[in-house]
N, C-alpha and C positions, 0 to 999 in steps of 0.2 A: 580094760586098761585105759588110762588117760592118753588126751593129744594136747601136744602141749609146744607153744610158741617163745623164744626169744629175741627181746631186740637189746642191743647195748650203745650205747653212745660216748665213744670215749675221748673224742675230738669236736670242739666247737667253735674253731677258726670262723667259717663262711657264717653262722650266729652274729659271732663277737663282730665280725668285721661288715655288718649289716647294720650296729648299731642296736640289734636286739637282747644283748648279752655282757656283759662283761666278767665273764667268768674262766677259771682254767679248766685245762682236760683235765680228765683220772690219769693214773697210774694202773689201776687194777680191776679195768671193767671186766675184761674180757678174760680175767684169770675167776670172778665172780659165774661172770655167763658161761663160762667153759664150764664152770664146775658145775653147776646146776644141770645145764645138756644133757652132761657125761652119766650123772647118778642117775637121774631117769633114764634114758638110753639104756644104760646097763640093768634097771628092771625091767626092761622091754615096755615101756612108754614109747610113743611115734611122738618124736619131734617133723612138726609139720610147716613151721618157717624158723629163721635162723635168718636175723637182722643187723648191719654193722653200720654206722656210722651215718652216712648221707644216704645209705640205701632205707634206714628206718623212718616214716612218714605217719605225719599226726594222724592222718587218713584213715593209718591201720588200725582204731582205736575211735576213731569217729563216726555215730551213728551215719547208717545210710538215709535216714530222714534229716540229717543235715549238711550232707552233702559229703560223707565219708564213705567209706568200703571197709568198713567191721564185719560186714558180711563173711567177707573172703578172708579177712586175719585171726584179728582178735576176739572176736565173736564167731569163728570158727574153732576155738581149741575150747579145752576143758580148765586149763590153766597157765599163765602167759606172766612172763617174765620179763622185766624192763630194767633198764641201769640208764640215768642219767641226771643233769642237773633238777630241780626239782624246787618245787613252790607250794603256795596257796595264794588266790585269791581274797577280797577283803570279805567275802559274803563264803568261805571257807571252802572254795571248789579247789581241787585239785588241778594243779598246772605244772607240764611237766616239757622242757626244751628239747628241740630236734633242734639237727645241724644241715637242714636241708632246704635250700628256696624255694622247691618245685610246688612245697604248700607251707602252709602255718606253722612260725616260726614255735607255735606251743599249742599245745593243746587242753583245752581245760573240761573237765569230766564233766561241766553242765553239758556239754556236747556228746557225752557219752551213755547210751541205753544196753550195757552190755547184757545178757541172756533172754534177750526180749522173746527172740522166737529161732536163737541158735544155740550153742554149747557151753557160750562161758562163766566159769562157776566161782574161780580164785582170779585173781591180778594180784603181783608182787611187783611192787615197785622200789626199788634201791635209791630212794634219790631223798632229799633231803624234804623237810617239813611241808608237808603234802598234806597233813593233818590238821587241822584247828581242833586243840580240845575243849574251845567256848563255842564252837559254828559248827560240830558233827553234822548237826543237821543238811549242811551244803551239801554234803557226798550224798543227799537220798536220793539223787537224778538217775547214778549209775545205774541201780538197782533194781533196772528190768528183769531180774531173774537169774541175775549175778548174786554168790552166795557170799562171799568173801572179798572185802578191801583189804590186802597188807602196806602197808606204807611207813611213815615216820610223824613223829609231833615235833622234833627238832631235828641237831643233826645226826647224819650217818656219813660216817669217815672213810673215804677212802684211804688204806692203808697197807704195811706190809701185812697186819696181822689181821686183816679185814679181807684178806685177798680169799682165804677159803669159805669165806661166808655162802656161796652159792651149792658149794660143792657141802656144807652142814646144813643147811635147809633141806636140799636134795635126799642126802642119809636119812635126815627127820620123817620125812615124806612119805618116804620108800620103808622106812623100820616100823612105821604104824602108830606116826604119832598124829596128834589132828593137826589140820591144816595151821589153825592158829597159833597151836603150841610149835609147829616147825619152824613156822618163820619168826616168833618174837624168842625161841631157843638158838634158833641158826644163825642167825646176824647177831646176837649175842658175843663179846669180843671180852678176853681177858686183859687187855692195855688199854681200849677206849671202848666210853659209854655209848656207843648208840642208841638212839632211842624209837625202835620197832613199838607198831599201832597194829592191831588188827579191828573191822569194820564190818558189821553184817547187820543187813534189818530182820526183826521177829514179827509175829502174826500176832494177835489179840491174846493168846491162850498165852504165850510168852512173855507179853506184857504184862498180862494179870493186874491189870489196874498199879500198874506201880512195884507191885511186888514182884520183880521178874523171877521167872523160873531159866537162870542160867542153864540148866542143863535140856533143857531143851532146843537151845539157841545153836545156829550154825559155829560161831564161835568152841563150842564146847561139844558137838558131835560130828561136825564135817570132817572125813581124810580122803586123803588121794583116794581116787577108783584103784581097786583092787588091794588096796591097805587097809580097809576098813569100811565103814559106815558113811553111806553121804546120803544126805535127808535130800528131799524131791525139792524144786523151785519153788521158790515163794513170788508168785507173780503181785505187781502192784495193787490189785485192787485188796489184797489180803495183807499189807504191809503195815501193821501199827506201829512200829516203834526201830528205833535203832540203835544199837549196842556197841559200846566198843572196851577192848581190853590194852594193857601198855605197859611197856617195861623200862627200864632205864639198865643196859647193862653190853 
């Protein structure tokens, strides 16, 4: 079975009033994050951290060869869960806002080697255009042996009818669907479009000179431990190529 982390962010006062921000809070992080929790929990998944607001630190997410502690978080679960404001960079790295001074008012994924030589396989991130679909290439940093990037290429709405988003991915997860098809199904909304990415690199033989063999790819055979199939790490040196899928709905 999976271990699996969440952080949510749903206030960003001490940000805004730093001058690093000028954004509002959610309405509906922690009915997202609760829901997520709750379905794995109730498959018997171990949630291993549980993060709210000024307690959630870019830290937990930032390689310890750059002066983070992924060790101990993020790079200790199997799959790891975020809700908050949300970016890219101009060179298309992921950048995503904490509400806390103690460190870095954002953390951006060049800073991040997730599965290098611990556990983590998926990251979902709830927060807004995180994706560049002309600059993919930016996110190949994460991808120390991290299988799965979920994110966005535009927006994702906070809202009443977005509030179960967390707790439908989780169902997804948990009923045996892949990882990809859970999260670009489960943020899926009947009143507004969000727009869910998912992100994974392939090895040579999945590349096939161009031709790719989709069905090979993390994308299209990775699911939760114990729901299904999950292919072994693809460590950096075996990395050719990177994939991605997207939905508008």
């Amino acid at each position: 079975m999976a271990r699996f982390g969440v952080e949510g962010i749903r206030n960003f006062r001490h940000a805004c009033a730093a001058g690093m921000a000028n954004l509002g809070d959610f309405t509906y992080t922690f009915n997202r994050c609760n829901g997520v929790d709750s379905k794995l929990r109730s498959a018997n998944h171990s949630r291993y951290f549980y993060w709210g607001n000024t307690d959630c630190w870019e830290t937990d997410i930032r390689d310890v060869d750059q002066g983070g502690d992924d060790v101990h978080w993020v790079d200790n679960v199997d799959i790891f869960w975020i809700e908050t404001h949300g970016n890219r960079t101009s060179n298309g790295e992921v950048a995503l806002l904490y509400d806390s001074a103690s460190v870095e008012w954002y953390t951006v994924s060049s800073k991040w080697q997730l599965g290098e030589k611990w556990f983590a396989e998926w990251v979902m991130a709830y927060s807004c255009l995180t994706v560049d679909r002309n600059k993919v290439g930016g996110l190949w940093n994460m991808f120390a042996g991290l299988h799965i990037y979920c994110g966005a290429y535009d927006v994702m709405y906070d809202g009443l009818t977005t509030d179960e988003c967390g707790e439908d991915v989780g169902d997804d997860l948990i009923d045996g669907d892949t990882v990809s098809e859970s999260w670009i199904g489960g943020v899926s909304d009947w009143w507004v479009d969000n727009h869910p990415i998912t992100v994974c690199v392939g090895d040579a033989q999945t590349w096939n000179d161009g031709a790719i063999q989709w069905e090979r790819s993390f994308l299209n055979r990775d699911h939760l431990w114990g729901h299904g199939n999950v292919e072994p790490d693809l460590p950096p040196q075996r990395q050719a190529c990177i994939l991605w899928q997207w939905a508008e709905g």
